[in-house]
Every structure is written in C-alpha cells, then in structure tokens.
N, C-alpha and C positions, 0 to 999 in steps of 0.2 A: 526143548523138543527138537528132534533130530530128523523126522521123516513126515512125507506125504503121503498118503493112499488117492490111486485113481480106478473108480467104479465105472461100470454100465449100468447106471441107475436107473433110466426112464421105465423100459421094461425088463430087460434081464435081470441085474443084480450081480455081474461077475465082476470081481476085483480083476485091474490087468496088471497095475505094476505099485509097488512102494517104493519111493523114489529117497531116499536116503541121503541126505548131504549136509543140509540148511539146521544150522544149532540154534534158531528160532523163531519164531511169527513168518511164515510166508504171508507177502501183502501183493500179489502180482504173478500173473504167469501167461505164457503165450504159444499160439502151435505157431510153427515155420509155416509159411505157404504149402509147401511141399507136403506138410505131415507130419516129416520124418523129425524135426526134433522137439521142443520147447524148452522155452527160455521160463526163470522163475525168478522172482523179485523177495528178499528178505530182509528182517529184518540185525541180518548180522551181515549187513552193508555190503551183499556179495548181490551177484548173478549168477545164477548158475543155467546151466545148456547140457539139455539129457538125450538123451538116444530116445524117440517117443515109444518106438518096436520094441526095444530091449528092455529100457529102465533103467540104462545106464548114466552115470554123470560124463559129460565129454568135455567138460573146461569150467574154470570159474575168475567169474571177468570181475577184479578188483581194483578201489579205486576211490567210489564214494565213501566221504566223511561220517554220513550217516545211513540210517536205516534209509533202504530202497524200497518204493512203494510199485512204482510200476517198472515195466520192462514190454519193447514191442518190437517186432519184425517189419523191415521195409517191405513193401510188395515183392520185391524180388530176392526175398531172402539175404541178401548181402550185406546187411547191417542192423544194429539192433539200437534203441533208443530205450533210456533208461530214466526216471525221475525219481527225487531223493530229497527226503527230510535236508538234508543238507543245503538246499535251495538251485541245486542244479539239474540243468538236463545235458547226458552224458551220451554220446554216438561211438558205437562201436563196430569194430572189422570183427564178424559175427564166427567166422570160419577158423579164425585163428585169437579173435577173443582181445583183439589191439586195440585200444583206446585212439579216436578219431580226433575227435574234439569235444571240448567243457562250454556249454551255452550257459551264460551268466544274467541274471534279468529278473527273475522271481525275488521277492525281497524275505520271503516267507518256506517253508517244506513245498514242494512239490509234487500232487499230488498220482497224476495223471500226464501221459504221455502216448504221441501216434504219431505217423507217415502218411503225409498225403498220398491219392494216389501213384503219381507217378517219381513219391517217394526225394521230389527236391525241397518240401514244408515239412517242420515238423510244427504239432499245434500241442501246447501243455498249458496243464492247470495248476493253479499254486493254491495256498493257504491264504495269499495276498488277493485272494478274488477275483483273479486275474488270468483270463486265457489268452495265450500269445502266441501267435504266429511266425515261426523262425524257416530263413533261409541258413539251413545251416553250412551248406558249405561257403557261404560267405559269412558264417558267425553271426550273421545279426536279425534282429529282431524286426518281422514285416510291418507287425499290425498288434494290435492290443484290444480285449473286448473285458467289459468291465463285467462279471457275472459270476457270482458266489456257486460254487462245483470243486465236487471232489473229484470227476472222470468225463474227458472229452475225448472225441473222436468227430474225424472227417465223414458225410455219408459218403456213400460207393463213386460218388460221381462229384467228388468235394464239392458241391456248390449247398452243404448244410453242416453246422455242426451238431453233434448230439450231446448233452450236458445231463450230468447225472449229481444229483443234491444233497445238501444237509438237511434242504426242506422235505425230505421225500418223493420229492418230485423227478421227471424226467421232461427236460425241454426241448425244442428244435429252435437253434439261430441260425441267421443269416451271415458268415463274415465278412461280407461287404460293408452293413449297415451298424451290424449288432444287434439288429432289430430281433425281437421273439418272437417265433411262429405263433399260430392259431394251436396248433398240435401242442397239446401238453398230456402228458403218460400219470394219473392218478392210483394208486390203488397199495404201493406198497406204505406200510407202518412204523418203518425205519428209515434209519438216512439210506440215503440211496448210495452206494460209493461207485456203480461202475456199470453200465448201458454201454450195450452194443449193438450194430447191425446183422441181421439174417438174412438169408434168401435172397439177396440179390437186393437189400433193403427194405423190404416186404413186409421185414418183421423186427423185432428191436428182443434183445435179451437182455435184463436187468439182475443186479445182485444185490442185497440188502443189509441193514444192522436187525431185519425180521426174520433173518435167520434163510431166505426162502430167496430164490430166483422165480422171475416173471416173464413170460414170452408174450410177447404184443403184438399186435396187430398194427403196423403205421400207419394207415391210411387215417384208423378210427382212435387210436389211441387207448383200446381196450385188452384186457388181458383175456391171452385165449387160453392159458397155462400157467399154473403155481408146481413150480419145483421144489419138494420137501424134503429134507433128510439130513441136513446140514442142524449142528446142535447150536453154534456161535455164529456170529457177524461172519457173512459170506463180502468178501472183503473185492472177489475178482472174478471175472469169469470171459475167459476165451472160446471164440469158435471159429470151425474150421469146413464147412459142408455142413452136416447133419451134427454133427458132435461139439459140445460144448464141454468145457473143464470147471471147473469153477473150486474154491479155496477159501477155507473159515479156520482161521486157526493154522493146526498143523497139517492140518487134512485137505485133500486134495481130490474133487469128487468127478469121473468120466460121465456125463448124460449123452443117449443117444435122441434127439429132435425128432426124427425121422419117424421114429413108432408113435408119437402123438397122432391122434385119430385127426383132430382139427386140422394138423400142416400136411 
C-alpha cells in the first residue's frame, strides 16, 4: 500500500488530501506547530514531511534500520524526533531533513517518541518497558521509569507523563518519582497504542487496536466522545487546535474536535 487519505470526519465528511509516498503500514504521524506541514512514520523505515495545505511530499528523512513507528515535532518546529523497531531514537534538522544525532539505550523496538516543553528532553517508550528520559544534546540518558506502554508524552506543563498500554489502559505518572496517579483513562477494548493531550490539557485524545479514538475528559477520566470510522488498528493520532489526524493502516483520517457539542 502506497497512499494515505485525510478526512473531515467529525461533522462534514470532506476528504482534503491523499497523501501518496509510504510503500507501506504508516505507524506514526504529526502536524508542525505551525500547521503547515506533517511528519509521517512507516513502515518502509522512511519519514516522510508533506506540505499539510497542498498534500504534497517535501522530503524523506532516511536512516533507520527498521520499521519507524513514531515521528514528533519539537515545540518550535526545528527538529523532529523519530523512534524505530530498530531500537533507536533518531533527531533530526526538520527543514532540510539532516540527521542530528542516534540515542542508543532501548534494548528492545521503540515504541513512542516526544519533546519536552521547551524541547531540550526527549522522553520514549520501548518494547523493553522502559520510558527514558534523554538530554539529547548531550546524547545521554536522564532518568529511566520502569512501565509497560506502547505511547508516551510530556503533559503541557512537563510535570506528568501520559502512558498509553497493551493493557488497554491510559495512565498518568510522575517523572520525578515513577509514582502512578490516581487518574486512570478506562473504557477502550483494545491495546491502547497512542494518548495525547487537548485543550491546553483539559482533555486527552486516545487511539486504539478497537478500531476507535476516545476524547476524555482529565480531570474525571471519563470518555466524553468515541470517534468511529476507522476499519483496522488506529495505530496514531495527532492534534493541532481543534483537529486531530489519526492512521489505521494505510489510511489517514482528518477529525474536526471543535463541532463536538460537549467541547
């Protein structure tokens, strides 16, 4: 399979673009800060970075050994962080697509990959159960937390991580302690593979092996939305504002947030 489609699914239903490039399994994708582009993880060990306006392809960042599972944007768009079956997390010069530096430490695929806020940590998940906190311009490794997840992320204000499971579950830790919040996210029927933040963290966006994304509520932990329409394992899902993307397979689906009655 060679192409993705991206929808306005919540209430319109307009296709914007077919995004053409990846020879197969997209496992990963992301908007710029800006909008204007996104980055896509596959599994034919590329990156690719597409014009978001147009649908066009504008570079493909090569390098990893194996299948790519995630790919992310620092907060300032300058760089992109990439994790891979291959056991590495890869930094890259986002504008022209130059490999930074190779973070070595996962002993296992790599699942999950982010930028702290102000983009000098990166935090990833491996296969090894293991989420690890990297200074990566000094290449090494801060901190280490022992916790079975396929998808981490920083909250808005790094002082939590969000961990998305094989148990189905969604967590909240501490990375000072490791300790597990009282917040736990119950409701999807699949593994979980990828939670994110909304609204200024307000709300949590989840993807699942049930086929379906979930929008949550973080205070309470309850699901205020099931997004439907996705046939296979929704494997990723990025947001940017009101708009989320999200990717099962080859397919690549655009939700607008904003037309939900609840948010």
């Amino acid at each position: 399979v060679s192409t993705q489609s991206t929808w306005g699914e919540a209430r319109t239903g307009d296709m914007r673009h077919t995004l053409v490039g990846h020879t197969s399994i997209v496992y990963g994708l992301h908007f710029s800060p800006n909008s204007n582009h996104i980055i896509s993880a596959g599994d034919d060990k590329t990156i690719r970075q597409w014009d978001a306006h147009a649908g066009v392809k504008l570079c493909v960042l090569v390098g990893h050994e194996a299948s790519v599972f995630r790919c992310t944007y620092s907060p300032d768009g300058k760089l992109i962080a990439s994790a891979s079956h291959d056991g590495t997390v890869r930094v890259w010069q986002a504008k022209q697509g130059r490999r930074i530096c190779v973070l070595r430490g996962h002993v296992k695929p790599v699942f999950s990959v982010c930028f702290s806020l102000d983009g000098s940590r990166i935090l990833s998940a491996g296969n090894d159960r293991m989420l690890r906190v990297w200074d990566w311009e000094a290449r090494r490794e801060v901190c280490n937390i022992k916790e079975h997840t396929f998808s981490c992320c920083f909250s808005p204000d790094d002082s939590e991580i969000l961990s998305a499971s094989r148990d189905q579950t969604i967590r909240l830790l501490r990375p000072n302690d490791g300790s597990l919040s009282t917040r736990a996210f119950v409701g999807h029927s699949g593994t979980t593979y990828h939670a994110t933040w909304a609204f200024a963290g307000q709300y949590v966006v989840s993807c699942s092996g049930d086929h379906t994304l979930r929008v949550w509520k973080t205070a309470s932990g309850t699901t205020t939305a099931i997004l439907t329409g996705h046939t296979q394992s929704v494997y990723h899902c990025s947001i940017h504002g009101n708009m989320v993307v999200s990717c099962a397979g080859d397919v690549m689906k655009l939700w607008d947030l904003g037309s939900l009655p609840m948010l």
